[in-house]
Backbone bond lengths (Angstrom), bond angles and torsions (degrees), N, CA, C in turn:
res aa  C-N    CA-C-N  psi(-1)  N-CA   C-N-CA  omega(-1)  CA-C   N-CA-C  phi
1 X - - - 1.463 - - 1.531 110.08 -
2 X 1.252 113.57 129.17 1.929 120.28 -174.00 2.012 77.71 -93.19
3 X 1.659 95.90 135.75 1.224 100.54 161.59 1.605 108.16 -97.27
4 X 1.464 119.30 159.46 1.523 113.53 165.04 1.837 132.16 -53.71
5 X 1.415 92.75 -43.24 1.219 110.07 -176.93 1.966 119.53 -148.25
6 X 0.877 78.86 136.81 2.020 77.54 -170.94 1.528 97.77 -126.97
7 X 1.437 124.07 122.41 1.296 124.46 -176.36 1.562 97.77 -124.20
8 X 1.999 110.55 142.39 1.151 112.23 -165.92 1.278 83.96 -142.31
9 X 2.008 90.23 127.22 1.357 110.16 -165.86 1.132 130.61 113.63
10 X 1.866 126.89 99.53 1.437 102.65 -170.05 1.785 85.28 -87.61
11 X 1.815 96.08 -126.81 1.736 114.23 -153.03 1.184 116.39 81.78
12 X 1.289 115.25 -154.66 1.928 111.57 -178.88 1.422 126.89 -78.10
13 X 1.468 97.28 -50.53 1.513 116.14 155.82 1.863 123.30 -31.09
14 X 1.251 89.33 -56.70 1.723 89.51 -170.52 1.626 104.41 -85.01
15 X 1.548 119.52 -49.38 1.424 114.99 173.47 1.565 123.44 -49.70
16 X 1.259 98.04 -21.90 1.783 106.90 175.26 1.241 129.45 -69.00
17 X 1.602 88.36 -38.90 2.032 109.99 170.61 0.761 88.80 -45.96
18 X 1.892 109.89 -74.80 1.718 107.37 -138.33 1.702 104.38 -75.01
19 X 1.337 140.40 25.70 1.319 123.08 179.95 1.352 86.64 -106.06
20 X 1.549 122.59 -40.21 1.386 106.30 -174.05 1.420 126.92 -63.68
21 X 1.530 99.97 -30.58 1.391 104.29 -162.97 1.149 84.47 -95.70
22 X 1.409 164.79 7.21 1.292 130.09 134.96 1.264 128.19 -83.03
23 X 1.259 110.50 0.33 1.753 110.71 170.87 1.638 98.05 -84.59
24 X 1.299 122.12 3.89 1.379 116.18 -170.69 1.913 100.49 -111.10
25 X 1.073 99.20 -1.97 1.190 109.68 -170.30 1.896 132.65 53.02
26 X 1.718 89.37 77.25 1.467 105.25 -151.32 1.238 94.16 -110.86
27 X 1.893 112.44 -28.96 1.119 99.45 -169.62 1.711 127.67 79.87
28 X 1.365 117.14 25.32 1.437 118.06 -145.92 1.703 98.87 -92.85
29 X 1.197 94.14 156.00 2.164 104.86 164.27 1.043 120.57 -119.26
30 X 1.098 125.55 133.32 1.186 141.95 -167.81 1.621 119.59 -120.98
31 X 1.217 107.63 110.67 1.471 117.59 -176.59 1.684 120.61 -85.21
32 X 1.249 101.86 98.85 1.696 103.38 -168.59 1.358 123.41 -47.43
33 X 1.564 130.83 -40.79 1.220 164.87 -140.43 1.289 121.30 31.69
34 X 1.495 129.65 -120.18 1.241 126.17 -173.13 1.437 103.61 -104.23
35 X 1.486 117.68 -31.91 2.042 107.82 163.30 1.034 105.82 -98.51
36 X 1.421 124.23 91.83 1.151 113.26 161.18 1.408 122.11 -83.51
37 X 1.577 106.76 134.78 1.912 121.40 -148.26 0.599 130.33 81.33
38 X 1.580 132.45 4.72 1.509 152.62 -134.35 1.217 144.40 -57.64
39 X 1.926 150.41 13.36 1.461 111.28 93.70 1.270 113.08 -130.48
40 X 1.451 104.04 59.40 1.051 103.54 162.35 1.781 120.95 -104.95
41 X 1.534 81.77 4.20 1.787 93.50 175.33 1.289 113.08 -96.63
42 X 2.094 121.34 24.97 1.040 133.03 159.21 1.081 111.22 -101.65
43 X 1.419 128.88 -10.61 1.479 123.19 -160.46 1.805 106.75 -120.32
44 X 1.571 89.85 144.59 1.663 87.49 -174.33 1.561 106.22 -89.85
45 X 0.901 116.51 -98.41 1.327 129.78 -175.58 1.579 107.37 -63.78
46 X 1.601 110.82 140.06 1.458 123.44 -163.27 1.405 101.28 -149.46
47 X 1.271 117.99 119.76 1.412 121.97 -141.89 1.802 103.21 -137.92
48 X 1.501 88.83 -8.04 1.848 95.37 -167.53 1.640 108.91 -118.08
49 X 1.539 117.62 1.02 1.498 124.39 -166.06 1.954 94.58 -100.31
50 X 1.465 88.63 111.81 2.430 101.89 -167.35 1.526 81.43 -51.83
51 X 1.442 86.75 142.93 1.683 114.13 -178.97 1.106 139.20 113.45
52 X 1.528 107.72 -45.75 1.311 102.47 163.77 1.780 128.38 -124.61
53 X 1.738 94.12 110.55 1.517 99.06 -154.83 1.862 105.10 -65.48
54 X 1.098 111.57 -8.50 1.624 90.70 -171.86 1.932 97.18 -119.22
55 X 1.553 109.45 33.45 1.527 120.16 172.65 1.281 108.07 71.10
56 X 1.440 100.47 -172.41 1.391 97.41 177.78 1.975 104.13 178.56
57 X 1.066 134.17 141.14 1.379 145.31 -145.50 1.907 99.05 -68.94
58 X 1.278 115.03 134.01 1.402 115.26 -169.99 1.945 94.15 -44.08
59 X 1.869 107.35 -76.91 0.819 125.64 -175.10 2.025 128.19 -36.36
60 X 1.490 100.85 -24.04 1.587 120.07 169.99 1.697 91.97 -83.08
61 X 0.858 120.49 -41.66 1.436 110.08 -171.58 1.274 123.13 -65.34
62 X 1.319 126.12 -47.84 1.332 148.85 162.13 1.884 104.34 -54.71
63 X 1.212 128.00 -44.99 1.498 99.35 158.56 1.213 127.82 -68.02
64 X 1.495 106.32 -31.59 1.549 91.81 173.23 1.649 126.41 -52.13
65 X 1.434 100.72 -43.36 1.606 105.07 178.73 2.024 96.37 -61.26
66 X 0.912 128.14 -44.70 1.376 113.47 -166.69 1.465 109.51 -69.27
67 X 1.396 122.38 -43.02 1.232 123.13 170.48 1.454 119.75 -38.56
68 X 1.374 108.05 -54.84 1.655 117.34 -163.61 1.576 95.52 -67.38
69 X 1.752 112.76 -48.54 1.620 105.90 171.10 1.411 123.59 -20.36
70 X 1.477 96.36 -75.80 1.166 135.05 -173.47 1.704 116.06 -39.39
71 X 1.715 119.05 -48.98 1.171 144.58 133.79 1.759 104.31 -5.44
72 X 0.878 82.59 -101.27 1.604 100.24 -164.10 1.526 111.19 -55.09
73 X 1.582 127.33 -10.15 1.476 108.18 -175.80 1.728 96.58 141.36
74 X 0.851 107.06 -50.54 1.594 94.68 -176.01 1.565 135.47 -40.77
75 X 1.116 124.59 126.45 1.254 122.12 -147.53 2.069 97.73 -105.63
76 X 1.340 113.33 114.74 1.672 98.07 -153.97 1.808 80.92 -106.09
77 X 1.623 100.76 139.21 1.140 98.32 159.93 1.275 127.41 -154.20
78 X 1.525 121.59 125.02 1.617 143.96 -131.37 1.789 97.69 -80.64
79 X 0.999 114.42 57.36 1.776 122.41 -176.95 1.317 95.30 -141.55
80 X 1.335 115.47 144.63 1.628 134.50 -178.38 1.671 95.87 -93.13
81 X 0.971 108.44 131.30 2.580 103.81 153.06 1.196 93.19 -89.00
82 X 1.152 88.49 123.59 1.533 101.82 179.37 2.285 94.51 -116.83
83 X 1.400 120.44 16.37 1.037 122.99 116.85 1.897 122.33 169.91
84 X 1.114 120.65 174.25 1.198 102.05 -154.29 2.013 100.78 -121.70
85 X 1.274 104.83 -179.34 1.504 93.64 -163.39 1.636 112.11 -164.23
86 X 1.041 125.01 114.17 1.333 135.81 -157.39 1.240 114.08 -84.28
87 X 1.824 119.88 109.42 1.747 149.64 -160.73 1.419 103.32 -111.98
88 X 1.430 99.75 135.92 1.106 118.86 155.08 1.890 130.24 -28.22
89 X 1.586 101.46 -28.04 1.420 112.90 159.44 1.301 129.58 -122.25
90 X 1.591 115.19 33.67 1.225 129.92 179.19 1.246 116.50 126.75
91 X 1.541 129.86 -84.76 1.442 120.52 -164.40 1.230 91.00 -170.06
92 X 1.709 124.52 143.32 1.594 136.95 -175.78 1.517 88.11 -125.17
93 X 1.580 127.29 106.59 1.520 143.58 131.78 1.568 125.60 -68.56
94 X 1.560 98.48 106.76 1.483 95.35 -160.13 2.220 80.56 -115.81
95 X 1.349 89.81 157.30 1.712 122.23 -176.01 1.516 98.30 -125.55
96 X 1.388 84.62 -170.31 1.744 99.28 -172.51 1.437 118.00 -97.01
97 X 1.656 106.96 -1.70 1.281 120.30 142.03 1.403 158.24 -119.57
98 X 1.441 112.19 0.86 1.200 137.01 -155.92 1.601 103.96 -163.83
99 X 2.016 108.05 152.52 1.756 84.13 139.24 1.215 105.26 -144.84
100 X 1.492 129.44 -164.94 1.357 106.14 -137.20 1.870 81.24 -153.50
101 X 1.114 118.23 139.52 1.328 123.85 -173.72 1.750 99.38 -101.86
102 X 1.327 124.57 133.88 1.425 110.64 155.49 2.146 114.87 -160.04
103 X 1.322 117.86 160.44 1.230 111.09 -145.11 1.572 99.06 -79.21
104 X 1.407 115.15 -40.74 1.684 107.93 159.09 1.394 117.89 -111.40
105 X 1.477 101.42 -148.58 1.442 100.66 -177.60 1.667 114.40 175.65
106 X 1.377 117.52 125.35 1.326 125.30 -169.24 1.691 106.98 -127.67
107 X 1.856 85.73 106.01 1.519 106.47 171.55 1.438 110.99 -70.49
108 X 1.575 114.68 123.06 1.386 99.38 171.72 1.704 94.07 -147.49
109 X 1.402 129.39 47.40 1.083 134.92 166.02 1.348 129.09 -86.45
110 X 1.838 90.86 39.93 2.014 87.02 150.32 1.649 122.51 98.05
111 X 1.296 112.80 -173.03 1.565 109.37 149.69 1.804 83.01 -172.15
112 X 1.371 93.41 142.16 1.882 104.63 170.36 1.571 122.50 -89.59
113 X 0.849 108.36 135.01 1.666 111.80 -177.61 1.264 106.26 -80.03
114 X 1.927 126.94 117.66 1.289 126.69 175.26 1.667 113.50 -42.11
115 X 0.826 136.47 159.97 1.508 151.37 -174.10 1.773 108.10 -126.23
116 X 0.976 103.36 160.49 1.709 112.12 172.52 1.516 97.95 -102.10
117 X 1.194 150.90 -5.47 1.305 146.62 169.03 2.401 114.14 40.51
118 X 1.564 76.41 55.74 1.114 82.79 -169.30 2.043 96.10 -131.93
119 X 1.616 101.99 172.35 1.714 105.06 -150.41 2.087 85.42 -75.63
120 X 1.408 93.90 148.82 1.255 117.86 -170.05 1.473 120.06 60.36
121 X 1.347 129.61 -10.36 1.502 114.35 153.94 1.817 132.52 -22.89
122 X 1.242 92.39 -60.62 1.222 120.82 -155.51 1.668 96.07 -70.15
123 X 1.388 129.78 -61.03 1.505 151.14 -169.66 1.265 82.58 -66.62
124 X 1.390 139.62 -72.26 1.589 126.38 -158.83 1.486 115.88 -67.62
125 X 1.445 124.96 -14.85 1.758 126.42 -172.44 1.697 93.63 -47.96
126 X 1.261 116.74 110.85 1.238 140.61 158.50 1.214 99.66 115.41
127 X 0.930 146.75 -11.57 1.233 137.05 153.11 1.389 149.86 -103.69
128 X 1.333 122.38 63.26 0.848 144.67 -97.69 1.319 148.82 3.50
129 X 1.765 122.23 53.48 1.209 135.15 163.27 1.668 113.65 -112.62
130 X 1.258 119.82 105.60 1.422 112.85 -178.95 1.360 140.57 -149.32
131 X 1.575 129.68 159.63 1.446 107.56 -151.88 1.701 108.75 -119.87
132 X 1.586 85.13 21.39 1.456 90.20 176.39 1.879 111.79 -137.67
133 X 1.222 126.06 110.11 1.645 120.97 -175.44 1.545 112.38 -63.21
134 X 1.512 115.17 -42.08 1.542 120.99 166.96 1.274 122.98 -24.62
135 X 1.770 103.85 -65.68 1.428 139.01 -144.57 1.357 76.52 -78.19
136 X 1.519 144.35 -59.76 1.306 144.11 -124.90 1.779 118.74 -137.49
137 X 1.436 95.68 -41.92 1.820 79.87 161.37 1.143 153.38 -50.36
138 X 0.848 116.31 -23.96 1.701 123.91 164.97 1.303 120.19 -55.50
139 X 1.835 111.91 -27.44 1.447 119.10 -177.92 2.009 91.47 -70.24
140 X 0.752 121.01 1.87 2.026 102.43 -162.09 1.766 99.38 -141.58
141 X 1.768 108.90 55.60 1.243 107.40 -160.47 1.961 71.54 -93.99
142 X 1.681 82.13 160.81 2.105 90.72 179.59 1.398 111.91 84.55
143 X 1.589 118.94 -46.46 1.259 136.07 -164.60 1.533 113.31 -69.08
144 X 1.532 112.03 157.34 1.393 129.48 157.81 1.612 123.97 -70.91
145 X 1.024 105.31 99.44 1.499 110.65 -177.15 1.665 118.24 -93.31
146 X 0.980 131.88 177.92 1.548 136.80 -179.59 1.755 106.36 -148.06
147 X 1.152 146.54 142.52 1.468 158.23 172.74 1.603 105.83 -118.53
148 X 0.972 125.30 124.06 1.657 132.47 152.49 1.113 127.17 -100.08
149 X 1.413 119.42 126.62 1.276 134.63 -150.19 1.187 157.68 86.68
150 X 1.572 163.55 -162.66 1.565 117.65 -118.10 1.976 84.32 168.81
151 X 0.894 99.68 -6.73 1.962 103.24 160.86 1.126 132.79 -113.02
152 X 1.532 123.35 163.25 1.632 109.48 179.62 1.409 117.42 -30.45
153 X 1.262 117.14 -58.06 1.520 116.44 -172.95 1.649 119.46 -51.48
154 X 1.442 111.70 -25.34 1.695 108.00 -172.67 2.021 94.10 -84.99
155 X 1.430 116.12 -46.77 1.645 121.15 168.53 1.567 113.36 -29.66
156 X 1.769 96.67 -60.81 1.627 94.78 -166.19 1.778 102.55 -65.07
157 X 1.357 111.40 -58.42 2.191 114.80 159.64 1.319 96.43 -5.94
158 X 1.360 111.11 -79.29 1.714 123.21 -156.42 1.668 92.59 -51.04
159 X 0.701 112.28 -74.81 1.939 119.89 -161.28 1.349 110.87 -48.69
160 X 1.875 104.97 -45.09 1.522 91.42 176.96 1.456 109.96 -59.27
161 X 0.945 128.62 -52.51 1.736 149.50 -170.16 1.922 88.13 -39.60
162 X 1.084 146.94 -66.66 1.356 134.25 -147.71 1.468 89.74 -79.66
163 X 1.242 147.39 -7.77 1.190 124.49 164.00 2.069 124.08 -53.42
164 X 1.620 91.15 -28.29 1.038 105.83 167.28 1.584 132.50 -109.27
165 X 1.427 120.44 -62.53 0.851 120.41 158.10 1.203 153.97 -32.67
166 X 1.586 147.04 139.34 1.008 144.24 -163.38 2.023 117.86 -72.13
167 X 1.277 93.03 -50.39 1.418 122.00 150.37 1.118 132.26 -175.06
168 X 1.879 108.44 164.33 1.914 117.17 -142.14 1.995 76.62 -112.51
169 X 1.091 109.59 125.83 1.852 120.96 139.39 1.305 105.89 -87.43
170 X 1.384 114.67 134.72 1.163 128.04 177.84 1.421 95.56 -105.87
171 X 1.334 137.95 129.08 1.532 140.03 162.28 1.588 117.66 -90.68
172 X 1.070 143.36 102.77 1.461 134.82 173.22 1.487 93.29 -126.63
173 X 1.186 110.18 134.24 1.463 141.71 158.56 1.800 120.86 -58.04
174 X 1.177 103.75 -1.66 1.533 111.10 169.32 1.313 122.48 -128.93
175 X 1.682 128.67 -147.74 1.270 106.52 -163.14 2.219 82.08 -138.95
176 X 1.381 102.65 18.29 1.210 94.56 176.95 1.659 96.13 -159.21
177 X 1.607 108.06 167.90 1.248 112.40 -172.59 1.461 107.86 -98.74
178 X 1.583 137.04 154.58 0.713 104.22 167.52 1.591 123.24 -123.22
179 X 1.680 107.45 37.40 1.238 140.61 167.08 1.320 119.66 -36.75
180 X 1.375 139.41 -176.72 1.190 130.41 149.18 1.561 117.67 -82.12
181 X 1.837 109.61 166.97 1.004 89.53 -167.19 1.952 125.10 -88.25
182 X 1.211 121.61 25.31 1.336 137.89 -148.01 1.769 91.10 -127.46
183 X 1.201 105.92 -45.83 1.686 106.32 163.83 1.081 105.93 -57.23
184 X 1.528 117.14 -77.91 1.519 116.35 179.27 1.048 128.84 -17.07
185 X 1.316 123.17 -69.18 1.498 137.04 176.52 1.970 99.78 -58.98
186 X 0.890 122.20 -32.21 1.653 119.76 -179.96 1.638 99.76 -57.68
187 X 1.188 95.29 -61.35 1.769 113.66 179.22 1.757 114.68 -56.71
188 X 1.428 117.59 -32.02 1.387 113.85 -168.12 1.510 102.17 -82.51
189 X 1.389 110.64 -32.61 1.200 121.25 -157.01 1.972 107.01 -96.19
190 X 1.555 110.23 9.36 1.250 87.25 174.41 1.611 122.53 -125.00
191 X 1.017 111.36 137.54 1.605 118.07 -172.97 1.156 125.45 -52.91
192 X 1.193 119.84 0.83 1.242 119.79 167.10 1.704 119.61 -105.31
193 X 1.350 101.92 -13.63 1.771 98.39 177.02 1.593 93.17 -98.99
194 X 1.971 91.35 157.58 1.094 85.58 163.51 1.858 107.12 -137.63
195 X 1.298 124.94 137.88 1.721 120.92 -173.96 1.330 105.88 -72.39
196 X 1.266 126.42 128.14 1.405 150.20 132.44 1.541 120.74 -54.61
197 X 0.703 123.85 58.49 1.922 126.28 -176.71 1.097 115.22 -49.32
198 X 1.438 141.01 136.20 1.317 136.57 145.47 1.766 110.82 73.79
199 X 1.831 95.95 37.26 1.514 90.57 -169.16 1.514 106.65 -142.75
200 X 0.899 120.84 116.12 1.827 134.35 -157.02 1.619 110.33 -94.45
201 X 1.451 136.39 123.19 1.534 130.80 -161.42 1.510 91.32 -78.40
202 X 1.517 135.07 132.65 1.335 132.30 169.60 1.274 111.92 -91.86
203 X 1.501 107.55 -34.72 1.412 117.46 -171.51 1.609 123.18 -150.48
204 X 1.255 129.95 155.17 1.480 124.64 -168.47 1.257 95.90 -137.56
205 X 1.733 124.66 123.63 1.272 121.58 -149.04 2.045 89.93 -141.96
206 X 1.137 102.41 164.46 1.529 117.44 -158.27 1.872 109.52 130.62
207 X 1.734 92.33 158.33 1.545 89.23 179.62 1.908 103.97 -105.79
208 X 1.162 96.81 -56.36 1.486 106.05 163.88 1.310 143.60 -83.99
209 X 1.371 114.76 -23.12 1.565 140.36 172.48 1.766 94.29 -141.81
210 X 1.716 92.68 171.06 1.208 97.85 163.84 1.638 121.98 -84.84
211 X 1.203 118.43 150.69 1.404 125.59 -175.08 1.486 109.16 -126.06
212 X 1.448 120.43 -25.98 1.116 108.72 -170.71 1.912 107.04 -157.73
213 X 1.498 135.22 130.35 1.167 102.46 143.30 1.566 142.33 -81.48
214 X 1.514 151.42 170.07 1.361 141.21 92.35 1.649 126.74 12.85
215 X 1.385 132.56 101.23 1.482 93.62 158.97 1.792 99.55 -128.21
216 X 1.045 112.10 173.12 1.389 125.65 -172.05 1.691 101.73 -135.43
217 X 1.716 103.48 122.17 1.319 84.17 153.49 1.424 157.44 -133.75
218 X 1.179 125.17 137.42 1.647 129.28 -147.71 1.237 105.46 -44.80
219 X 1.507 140.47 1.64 1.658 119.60 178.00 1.504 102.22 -111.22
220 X 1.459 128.39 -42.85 1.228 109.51 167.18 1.463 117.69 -139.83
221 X 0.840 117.13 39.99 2.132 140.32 138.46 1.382 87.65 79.50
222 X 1.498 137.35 36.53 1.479 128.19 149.24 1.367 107.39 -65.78
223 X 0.889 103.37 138.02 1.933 119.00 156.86 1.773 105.43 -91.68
224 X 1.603 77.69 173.52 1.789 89.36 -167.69 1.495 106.51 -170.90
225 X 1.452 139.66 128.76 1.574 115.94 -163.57 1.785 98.66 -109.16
226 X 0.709 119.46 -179.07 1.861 130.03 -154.13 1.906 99.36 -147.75
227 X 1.387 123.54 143.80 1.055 105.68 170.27 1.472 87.54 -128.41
228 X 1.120 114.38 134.43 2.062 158.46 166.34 1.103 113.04 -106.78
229 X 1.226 112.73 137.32 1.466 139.82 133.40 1.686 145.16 -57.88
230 X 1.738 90.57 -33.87 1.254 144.93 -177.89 1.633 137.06 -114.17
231 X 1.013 133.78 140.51 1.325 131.98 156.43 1.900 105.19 -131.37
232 X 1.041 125.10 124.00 1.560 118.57 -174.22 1.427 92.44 -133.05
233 X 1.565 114.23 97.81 1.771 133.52 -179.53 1.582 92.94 -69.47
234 X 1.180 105.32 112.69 1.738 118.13 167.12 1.721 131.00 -109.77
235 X 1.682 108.76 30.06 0.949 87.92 -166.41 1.221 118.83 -150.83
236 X 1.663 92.17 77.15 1.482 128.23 -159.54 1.670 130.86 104.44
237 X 1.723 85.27 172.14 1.694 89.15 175.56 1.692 97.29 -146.93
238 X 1.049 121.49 179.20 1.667 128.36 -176.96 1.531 103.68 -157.17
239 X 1.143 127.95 98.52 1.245 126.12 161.44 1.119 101.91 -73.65
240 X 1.504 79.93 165.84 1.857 112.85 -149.30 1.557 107.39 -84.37
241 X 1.258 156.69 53.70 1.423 153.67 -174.50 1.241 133.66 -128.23
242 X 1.301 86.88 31.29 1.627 96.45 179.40 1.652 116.22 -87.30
243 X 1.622 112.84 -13.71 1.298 114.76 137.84 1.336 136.39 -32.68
244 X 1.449 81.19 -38.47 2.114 79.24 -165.09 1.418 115.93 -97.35
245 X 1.466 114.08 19.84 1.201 127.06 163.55 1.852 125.81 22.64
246 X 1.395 90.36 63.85 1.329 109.76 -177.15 1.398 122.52 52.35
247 X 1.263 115.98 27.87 1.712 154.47 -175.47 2.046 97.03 -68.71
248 X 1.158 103.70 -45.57 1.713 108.92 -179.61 1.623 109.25 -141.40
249 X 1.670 86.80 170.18 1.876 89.76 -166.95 1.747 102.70 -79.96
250 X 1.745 103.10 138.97 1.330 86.98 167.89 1.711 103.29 -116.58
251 X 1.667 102.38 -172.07 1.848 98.92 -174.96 1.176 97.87 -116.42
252 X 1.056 129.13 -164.08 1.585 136.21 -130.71 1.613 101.49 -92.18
253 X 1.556 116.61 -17.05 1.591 130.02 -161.05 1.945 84.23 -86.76
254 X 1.534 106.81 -40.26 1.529 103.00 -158.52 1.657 101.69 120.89
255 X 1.102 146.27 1.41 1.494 138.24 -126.72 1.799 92.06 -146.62
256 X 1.082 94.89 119.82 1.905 90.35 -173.80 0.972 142.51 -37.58
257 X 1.043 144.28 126.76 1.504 124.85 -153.79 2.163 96.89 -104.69
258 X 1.323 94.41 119.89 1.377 87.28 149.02 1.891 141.51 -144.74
259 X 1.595 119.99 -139.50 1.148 93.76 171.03 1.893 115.14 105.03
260 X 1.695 92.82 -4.19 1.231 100.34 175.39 1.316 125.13 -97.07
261 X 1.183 133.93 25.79 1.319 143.05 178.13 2.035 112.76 -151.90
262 X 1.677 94.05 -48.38 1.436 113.35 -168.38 1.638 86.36 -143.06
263 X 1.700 105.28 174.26 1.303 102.30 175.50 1.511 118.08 -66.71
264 X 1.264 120.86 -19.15 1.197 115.12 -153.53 1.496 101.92 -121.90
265 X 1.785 101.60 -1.69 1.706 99.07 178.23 1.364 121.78 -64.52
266 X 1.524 117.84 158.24 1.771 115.85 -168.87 1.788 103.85 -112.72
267 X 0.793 114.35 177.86 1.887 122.84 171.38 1.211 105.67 -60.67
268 X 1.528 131.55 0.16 1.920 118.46 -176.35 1.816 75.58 -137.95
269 X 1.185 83.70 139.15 1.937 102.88 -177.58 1.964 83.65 -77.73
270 X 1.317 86.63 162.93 1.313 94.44 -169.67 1.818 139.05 68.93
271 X 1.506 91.34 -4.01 1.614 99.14 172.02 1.368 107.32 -141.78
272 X 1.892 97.25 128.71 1.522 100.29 -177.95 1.315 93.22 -128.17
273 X 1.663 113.72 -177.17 1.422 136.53 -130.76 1.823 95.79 -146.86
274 X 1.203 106.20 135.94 1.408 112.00 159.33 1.706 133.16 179.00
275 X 1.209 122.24 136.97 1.508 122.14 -149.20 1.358 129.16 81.25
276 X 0.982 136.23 174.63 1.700 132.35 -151.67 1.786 118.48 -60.86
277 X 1.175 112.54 10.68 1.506 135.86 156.71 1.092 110.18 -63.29
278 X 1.632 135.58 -24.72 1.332 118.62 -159.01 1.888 95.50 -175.30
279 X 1.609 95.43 29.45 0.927 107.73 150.54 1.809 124.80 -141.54
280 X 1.017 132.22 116.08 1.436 142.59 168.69 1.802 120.92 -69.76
281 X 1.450 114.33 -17.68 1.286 119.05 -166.24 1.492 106.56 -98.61
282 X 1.500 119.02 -71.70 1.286 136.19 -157.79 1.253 114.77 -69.83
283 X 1.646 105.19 -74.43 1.895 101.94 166.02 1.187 94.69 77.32
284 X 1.465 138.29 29.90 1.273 122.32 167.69 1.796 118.76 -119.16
285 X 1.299 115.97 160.22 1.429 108.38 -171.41 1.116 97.53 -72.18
286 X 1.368 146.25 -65.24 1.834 149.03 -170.83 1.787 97.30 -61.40
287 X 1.220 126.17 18.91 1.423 105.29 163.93 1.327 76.30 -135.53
288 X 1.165 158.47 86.66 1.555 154.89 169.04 0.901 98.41 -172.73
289 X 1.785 110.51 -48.46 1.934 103.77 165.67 1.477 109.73 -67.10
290 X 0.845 128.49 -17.95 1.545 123.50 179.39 1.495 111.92 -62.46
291 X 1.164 97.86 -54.41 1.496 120.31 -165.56 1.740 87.35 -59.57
292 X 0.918 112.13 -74.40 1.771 122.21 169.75 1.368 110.12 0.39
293 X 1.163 101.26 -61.38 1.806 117.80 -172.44 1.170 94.91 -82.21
294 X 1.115 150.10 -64.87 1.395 127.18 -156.66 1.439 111.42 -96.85
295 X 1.037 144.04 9.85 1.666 144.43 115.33 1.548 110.52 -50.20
296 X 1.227 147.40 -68.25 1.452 107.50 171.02 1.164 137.79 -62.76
297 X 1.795 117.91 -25.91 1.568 104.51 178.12 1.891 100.55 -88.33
298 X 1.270 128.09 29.74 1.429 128.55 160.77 1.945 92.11 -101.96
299 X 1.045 111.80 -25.57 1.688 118.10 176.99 1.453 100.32 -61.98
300 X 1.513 112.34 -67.11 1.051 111.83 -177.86 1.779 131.31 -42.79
301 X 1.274 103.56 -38.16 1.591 115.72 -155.15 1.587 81.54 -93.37
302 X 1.611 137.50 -30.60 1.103 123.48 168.82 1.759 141.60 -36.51
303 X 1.998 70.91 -50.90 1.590 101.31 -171.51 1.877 107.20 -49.85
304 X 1.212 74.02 -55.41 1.844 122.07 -175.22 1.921 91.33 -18.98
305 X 1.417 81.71 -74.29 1.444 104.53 -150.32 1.764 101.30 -62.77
């Protein structure tokens, strides 16, 4: 059986496809993979997704989107593609049990935020450990915050953060940034951050929240402890495509490039892109659901045509 559409990847992005494209009557599947909801099933409280004014739990949120999928037609199924392969009648997505033939196909599996893989990271993610300042600053207004890392992305962290925060530590492990230089100077110049040079987080300590980091430092291996509110990991992301084994074009980040046909079209006709897969900037759930929707009704008008 050729399916119409096979989408890989839930979260907002992919649950969005499949609601549209089954209200369109596509009939679509959707391959959850290994995050299923994906990170927003790190985050507790969600305070910025229109609708619900008094928030609502990352992980509650993400069923809701699967439910409503699910509702309307979407066919969810708990297997990763681990990679996909271009047929004579569209595209063969094969898993670790099956594979699955279908005529398009909407990648929307994500991108992971690097981690420091260090003791209490992992136990605190949502409470105050996090890889997004948007998603989460507002929870640590007054508070002592901390930023990791040393590129645009840890600068812009820092800056959003003093809108709220009392004050931002910046942690970088070297003795220079390697930001641009217009950030830099944003960052050097404001009174509310302050640089940590040459000083690496070892550890993130608290029982229920964070209370405190670890720091170590890289020139002559003293430690020293820090008290936080916060940990905000800045230093990086990796979308997920190492499945697709050089299957479509990517851009210079790694992150799909599209936009060449439809917004959401990819370099192989018949495969489109949507949510933090093929985005490097936004990273947000209401622009991932966007993307969601207009990758299936660009599915649709594909089919169509």
């Amino acid at each position: 059986m050729v399916e119409n559409l096979a989408i890989v990847g839930s979260g907002p992005a992919g649950y969005t496809a499949g609601l549209y494209a089954a209200r369109a009557n596509l009939e679509p599947i959707l391959f959850e993979g290994l995050e299923s909801g994906g990170q927003l099933m790190l985050t507790t409280d969600v305070e910025n997704y229109p609708g619900f004014k008094d928030g609502i739990m990352g992980p509650e949120l993400m069923q809701e989107f699967k439910t409503q999928a699910e509702k309307f037609g979407t066919k969810i199924i708990p297997l990763t593609v681990s990679s996909i392969k271009e047929t004579s009648e569209g595209f063969e997505l094969f898993t670790s049990k099956d594979s699955y033939l279908s005529k398009a196909v909407i990648i929307s599996s994500g991108a992971s935020a690097k981690w420091l893989d260090i003791e209490g990271e992992k136990r605190l993610q949502g409470y105050g450990v996090s890889a997004c300042a948007t998603c989460d600053g507002f929870f640590f207004k007054d508070k002592v915050v901390s930023v990791v890392g040393g590129g645009d992305s840890a600068m812009e962290e820092a800056l959003f953060l003093t809108k709220f925060a009392e004050k931002v530590h910046i942690v970088h492990r070297r003795d220079s940034f390697r930001a641009s230089a217009i950030m830099q100077k944003r960052v050097l110049d404001h009174e509310k951050i302050e640089i940590l040079w040459n000083k690496e987080v070892s550890i993130i300590n608290g029982e229920d929240s964070v209370s405190s980091i670890g720091l170590k430092d890289t020139s002559d291996g003293s430690v020293s402890e820090l008290e936080v509110s916060a940990v905000f990991v800045a230093i990086g992301h990796t979308p997920n495509v190492d499945f697709l084994d050089n299957l479509l074009e990517l851009d210079e980040k790694g992150y799909i490039k599209t936009g060449f046909t439809t917004p959401t079209s990819t370099s192989k006709e018949g495969i489109f892109a949507a949510g933090d897969v093929a985005d490097s900037i936004y990273r947000q759930a209401v622009t991932a659901a966007g993307t969601g929707c207009q990758s299936a009704m660009d599915v649709e008008r594909w089919l169509e045509s």
